[in-house]
N, C-alpha and C positions, 0 to 999 in steps of 0.2 A: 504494500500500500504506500503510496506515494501523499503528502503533506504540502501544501501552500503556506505562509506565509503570509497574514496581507498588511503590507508593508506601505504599503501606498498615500497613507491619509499626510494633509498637509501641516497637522501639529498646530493649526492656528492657536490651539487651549495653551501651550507649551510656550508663547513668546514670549520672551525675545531667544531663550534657550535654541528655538528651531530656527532662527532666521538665515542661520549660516548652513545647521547641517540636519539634516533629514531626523526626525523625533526616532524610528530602533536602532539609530546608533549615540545616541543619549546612556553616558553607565551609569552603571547601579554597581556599587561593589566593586570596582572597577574594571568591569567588563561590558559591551554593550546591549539593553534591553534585549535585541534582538538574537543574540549569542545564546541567551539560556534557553531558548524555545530550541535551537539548533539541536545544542547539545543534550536536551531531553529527549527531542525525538530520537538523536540518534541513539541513544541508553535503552530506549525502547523497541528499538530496533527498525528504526526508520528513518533509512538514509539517502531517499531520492528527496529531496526538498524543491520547490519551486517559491519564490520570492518576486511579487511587486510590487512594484515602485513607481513613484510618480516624480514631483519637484524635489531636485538633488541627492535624485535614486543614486546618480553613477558614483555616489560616495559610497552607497550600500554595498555596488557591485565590485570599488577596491578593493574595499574593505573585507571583506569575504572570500573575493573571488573564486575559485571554481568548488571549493568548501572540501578540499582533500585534507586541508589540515584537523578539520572536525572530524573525517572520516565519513563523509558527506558528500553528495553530490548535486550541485547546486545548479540550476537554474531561473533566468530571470523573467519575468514579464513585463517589460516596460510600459506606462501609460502616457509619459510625455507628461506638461507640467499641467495637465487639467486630470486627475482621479479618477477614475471610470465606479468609485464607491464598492463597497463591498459585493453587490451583488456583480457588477459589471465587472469588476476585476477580476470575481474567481470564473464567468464565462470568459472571460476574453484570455482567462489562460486553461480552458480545459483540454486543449490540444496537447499542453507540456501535461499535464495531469494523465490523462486518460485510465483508462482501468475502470473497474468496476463502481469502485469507493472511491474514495479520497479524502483526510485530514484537511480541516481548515480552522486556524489558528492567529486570532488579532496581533499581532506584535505590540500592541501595547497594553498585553496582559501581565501579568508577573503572578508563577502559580505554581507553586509543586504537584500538582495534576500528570499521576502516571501515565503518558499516552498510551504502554499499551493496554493497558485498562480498558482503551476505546473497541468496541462491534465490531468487526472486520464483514461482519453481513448484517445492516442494522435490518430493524422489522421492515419500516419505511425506505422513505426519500433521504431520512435524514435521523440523528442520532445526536441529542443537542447537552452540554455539560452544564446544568444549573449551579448556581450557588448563592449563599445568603446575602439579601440584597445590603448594598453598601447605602450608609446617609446618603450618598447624592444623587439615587436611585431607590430610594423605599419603595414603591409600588411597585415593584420586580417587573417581568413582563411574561412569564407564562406560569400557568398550574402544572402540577406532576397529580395524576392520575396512575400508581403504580408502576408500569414502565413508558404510559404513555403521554408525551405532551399536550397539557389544554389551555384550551385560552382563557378559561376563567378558573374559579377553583378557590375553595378556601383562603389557601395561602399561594400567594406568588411567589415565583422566586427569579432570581436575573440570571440571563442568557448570558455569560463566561465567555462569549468569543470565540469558545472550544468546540469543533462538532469533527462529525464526519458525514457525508454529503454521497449521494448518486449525481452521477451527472444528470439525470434524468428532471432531477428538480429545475435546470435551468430550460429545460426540453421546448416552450415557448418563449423563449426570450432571444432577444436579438441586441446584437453590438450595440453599445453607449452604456451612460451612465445610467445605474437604478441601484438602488440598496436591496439589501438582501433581507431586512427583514420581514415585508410584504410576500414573497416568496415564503420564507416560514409559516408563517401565519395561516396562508391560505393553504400550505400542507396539513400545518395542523391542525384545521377546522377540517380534512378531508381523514383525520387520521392517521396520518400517516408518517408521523412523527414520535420515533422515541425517546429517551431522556432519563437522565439523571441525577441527584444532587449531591454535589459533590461540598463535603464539610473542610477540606482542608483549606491552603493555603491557597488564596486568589486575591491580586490587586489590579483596578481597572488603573493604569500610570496615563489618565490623562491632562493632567495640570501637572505644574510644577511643584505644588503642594504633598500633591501623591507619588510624586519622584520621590520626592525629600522622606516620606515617611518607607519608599521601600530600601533607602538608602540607611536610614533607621532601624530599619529591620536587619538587616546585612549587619549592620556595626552589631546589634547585639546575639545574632544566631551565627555560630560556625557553621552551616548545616542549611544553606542556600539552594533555591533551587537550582538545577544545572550539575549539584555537587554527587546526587543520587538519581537512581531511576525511579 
């Protein structure tokens, strides 16, 4: 099974820190955001990676380069300095993808979430990692119904960034920009969505705020993600 990356967003939440250099090459612990996703997948046993990028991706692509050193094998999807958004990104690279499944992971998560943990044949279209929602997200954004995702439900809990995907879920969509969460949604009112909740370690790093607190985390734990599978 083969893993995305989606590397692409323009960090606006993150300035002035992103003005110079693309928000998953931002460290934590001094390494960069986008390093611990690398090196989880590959602990878990997944070494084909694809990675896009949008505005001053080609720093991603130095930075990394063909990902032999990770023990990795890297591939790019470039989107040019306009984002083609979550959902458009991961269509516009299902060509490097292909296969049946496929990992798809935000880069600007920060999470000791075992990948291989994840479905390798989910029920559905899709297979989504929940976790308890953070203050700047209370209202979560789906229910868990035993293994199956729903849209409403007791308790909500927030979508982690974390899935694994059918191509089949983009099966009417076409080139440009569109998010991916509307695509969810309307699998998961079809059913066709399973899930999980996952209790451990997850941080959405999208402000500089929440940089600072997973760099907080790092000064007080030996025991980082990245450091295990």
């Amino acid at each position: 099974m083969k893993a995305i990356i989606l590397a692409a967003g323009k960090g606006e939440r993150m300035r002035p820190l992103t003005e110079r250099i693309p928000k998953p090459l931002l460290e934590a612990g001094g390494k960069p955001l986008i390093l611990y996703h690398i090196e989880r997948l590959v602990c878990s046993g997944v070494t084909e990676i694809v990675i896009n990028h949008s505005r001053l991706g080609e720093q991603i692509e130095a930075a990394l380069g063909s990902g032999n050193r990770y023990g990795a094998t890297i591939r790019y999807s470039p989107e040019g300095d306009e984002p083609l958004e979550t959902g458009g990104g991961i269509f516009n690279a299902l060509g490097l993808l292909g296969g049946p499944v496929f990992i798809a992971v935000n880069a600007d998560v920060w999470s000791d979430f075992p990948f291989a943990r994840l479905p390798t044949e989910p029920l559905g279209l899709a297979h989504l990692v929940l976790v308890d929602n953070p203050p700047h997200h209370a209202g979560g954004d789906f229910a868990l119904n035993g293994e199956r995702v729903a849209l409403e439900g007791e308790t909500k809990l927030t979508f982690s960034g974390i899935g694994v995907y059918r191509p089949h879920l983009f099966h009417e969509c076409d080139y440009g920009r569109f998010p991916l969460a509307p695509l969810l949604r309307q699998a998961t009112a079809q059913g066709l969505v399973s899930g999980e909740h996952y209790r451990g370690l997850w941080l959405d790093v999208g402000t500089p705020e929440r940089l600072g607190q997973v760099q907080q985390f790092i000064g007080f734990s030996m025991d980082a993600p990245g450091d295990r599978c």
